[in-house]
C-alpha positions as CSV (number, residue, x, y, z in Angstrom):
1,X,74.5,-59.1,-16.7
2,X,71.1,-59.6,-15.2
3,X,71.0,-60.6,-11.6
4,X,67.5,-62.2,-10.5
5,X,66.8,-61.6,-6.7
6,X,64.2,-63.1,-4.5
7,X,62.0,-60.7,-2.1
8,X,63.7,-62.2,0.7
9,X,67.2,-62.3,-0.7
10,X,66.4,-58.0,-0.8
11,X,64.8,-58.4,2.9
12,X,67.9,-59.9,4.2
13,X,70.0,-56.8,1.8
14,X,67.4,-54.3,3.9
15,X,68.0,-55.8,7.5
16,X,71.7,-55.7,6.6
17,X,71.6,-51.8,7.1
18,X,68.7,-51.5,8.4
19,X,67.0,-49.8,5.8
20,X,63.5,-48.5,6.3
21,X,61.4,-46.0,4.4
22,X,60.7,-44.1,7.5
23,X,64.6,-43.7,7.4
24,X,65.2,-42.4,3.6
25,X,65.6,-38.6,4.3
26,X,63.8,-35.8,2.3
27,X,66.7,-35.5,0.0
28,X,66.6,-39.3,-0.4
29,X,69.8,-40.5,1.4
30,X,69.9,-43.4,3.8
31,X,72.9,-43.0,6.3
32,X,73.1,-47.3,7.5
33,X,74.3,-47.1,10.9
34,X,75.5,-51.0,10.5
35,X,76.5,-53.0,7.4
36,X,76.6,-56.7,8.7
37,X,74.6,-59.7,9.5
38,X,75.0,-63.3,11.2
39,X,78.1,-63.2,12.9
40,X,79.6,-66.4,13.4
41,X,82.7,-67.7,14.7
42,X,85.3,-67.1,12.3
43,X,86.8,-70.6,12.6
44,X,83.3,-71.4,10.5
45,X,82.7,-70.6,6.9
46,X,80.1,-69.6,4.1
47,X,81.8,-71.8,1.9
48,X,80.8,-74.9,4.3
49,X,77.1,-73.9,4.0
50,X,75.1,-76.7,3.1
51,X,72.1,-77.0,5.0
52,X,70.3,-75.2,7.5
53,X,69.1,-71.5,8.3
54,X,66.7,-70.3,5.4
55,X,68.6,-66.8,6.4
56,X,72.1,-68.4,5.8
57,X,71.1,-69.9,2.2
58,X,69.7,-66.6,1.2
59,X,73.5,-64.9,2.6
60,X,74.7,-67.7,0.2
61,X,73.0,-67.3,-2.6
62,X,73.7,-62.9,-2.4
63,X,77.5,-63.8,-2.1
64,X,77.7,-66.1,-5.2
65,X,75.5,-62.9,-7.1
66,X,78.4,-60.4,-5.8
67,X,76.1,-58.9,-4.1
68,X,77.1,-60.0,0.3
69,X,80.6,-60.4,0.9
70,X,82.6,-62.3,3.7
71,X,84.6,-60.0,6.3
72,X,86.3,-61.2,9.5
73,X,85.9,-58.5,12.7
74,X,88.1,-58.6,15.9
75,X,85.8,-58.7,19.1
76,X,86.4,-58.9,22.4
77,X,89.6,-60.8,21.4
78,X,88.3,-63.4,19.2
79,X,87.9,-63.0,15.2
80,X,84.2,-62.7,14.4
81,X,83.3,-63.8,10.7
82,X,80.3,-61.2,9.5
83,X,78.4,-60.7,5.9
84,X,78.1,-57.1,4.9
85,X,76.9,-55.4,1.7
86,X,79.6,-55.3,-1.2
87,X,79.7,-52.7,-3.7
88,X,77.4,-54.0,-6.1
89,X,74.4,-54.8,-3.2
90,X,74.9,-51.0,-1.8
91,X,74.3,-50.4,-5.5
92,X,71.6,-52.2,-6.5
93,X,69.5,-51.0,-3.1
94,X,70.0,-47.6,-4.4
95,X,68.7,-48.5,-7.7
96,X,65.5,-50.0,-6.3
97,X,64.7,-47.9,-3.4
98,X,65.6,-44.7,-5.2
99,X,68.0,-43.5,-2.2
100,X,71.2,-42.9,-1.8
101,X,73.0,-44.9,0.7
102,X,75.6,-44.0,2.6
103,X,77.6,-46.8,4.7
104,X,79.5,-46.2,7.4
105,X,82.1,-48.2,9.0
């Protein structure tokens, strides 16, 4: 199935993990030191998404492709709802950077 992703759809992928080429070692592997972005209260959800932040549509439009998923952290006592890099986006960063990329938790 062919997915069709804007340049800033992969921007907001690459600030995910923080992915620069200065980053990409000589044996072309990426070690991400983070795999999230926009934490919001967890008591508020993607799925209400409507309006608003450019950032958040783009979030929006990578989780319907599969390729941002939802995941709910503990901080500091209170449940803290992030977007991370599924599977598939991990993948398809690899396939256009030509890196590997190694996530970390």
């Amino acid at each position: 199935m062919e997915v069709k992703v804007t340049a800033k759809e992969i921007e907001v992928m690459k600030i995910t993990i923080g992915l620069r080429a200065d980053l990409v070692s000589n044996t072309r592997k990426f070690k991400a030191e983070r795999n999230y972005y926009y934490c919001v209260n967890a008591s508020w959800s993607g799925r209400d998404i409507t309006s608003g932040s450019e950032t958040l549509m783009c979030i929006k439009g990578l989780m319907e492709k599969g390729l941002m998923e939802e995941k709910t952290l503990r901080s500091k006592g209170r449940d803290i709802l992030c977007y991370q890099l599924s599977e598939s986006g991990r993948e398809f960063l690899e396939k256009i950077f030509d890196c590997a990329v190694i996530l970390t938790e």
